[in-house]
N, C-alpha and C positions, 0 to 999 in steps of 0.2 A: 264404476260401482264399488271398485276396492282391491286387493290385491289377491293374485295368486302367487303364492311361493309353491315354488318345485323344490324339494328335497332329495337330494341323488349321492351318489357316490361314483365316481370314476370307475371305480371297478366292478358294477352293476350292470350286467347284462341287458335288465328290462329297461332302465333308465336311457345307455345308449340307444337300444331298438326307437324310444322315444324321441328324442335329439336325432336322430339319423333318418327317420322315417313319419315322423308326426310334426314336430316343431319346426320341423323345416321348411315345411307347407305353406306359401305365401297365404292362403284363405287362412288358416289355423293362426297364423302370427298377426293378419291383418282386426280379424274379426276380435282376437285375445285382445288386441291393444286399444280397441275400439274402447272397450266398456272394463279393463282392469290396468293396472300396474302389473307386469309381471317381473319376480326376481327369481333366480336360483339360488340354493345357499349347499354347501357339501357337507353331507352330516359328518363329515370327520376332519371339517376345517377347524382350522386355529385364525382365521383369521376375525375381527372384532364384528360384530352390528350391535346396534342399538336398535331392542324391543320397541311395541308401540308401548311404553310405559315410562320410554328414556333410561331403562338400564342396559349397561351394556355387557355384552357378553362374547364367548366365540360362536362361531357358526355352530357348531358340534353337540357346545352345550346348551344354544334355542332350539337345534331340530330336540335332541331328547331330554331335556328339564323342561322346556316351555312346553313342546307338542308331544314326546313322547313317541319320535318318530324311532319306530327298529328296521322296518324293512322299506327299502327304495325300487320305485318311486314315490313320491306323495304329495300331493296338489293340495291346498289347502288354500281353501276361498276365504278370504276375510273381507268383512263391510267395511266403512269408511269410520267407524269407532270401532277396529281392529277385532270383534267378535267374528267367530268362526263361523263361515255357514256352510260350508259344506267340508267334505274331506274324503278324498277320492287315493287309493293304495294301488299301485300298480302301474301298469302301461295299460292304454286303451289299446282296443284291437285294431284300430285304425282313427285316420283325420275324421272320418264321419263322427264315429265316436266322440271321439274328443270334443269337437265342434258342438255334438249337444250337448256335451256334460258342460258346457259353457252356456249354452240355450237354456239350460234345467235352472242355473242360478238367475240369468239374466232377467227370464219370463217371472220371476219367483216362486215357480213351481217348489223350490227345496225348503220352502216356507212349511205345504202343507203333505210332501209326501217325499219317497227316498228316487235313488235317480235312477233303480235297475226299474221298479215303476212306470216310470216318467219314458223311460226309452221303451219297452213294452210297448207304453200307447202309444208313442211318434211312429214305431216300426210298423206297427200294424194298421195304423192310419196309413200310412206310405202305402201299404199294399193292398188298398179296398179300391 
């Protein structure tokens, strides 16, 4: 469906809890790869990418010129013509979590509503 970039920094507490305890989750990496591209990029690298626009830059200066990324972590869904749909700040509280904030894009729920919403209804549907 397009890509998620993780934005993290190495010396990011909630980022690590993520990578250690979420990302490592075969369901969580199976399901992510099923339906996106996923990359990581370090907000404070020097090292080069190239935008979906073809300019290039360091990693550092696409999390904060391009996204305006300040605090780590940050998942940021793009379609397959590189517009943003969704954009999620932080570590999820766990794999469940994470898992539908994947579902929220997939289903195209993040078309017509935000995803603490969207989890609301799946939770409370789970328990009727």
């Amino acid at each position: 469906l397009g890509l998620v970039i993780m934005f993290d920094d190495e010396d990011c507490p909630w980022c690590q809890k993520m990578k250690a305890t979420v990302l490592t989750q075969a369901r969580v990496q199976d399901y992510y790869r099923r339906h996106f591209r996923v990359i990581h990029l370090d907000v404070n690298g020097d090292t080069p990418v190239t935008d979906l626009t073809g300019k290039e830059m360091t990693q550092k200066d696409y999390a904060f010129l391009q996204h305006r990324v300040r605090a780590t972590p940050v998942f940021l869904f793009l379609d397959l013509d590189g517009k943003v749909q969704n954009r999620y700040t932080g570590a999820s509280k766990d794999a469940d979590e994470f898992l539908l904030l994947a579902e929220f894009i997939v289903s195209g729920a993040h078309k017509t509503g935000n995803f603490t919403a969207y989890k609301r209804q799946k939770l409370s549907g789970a328990t009727k």
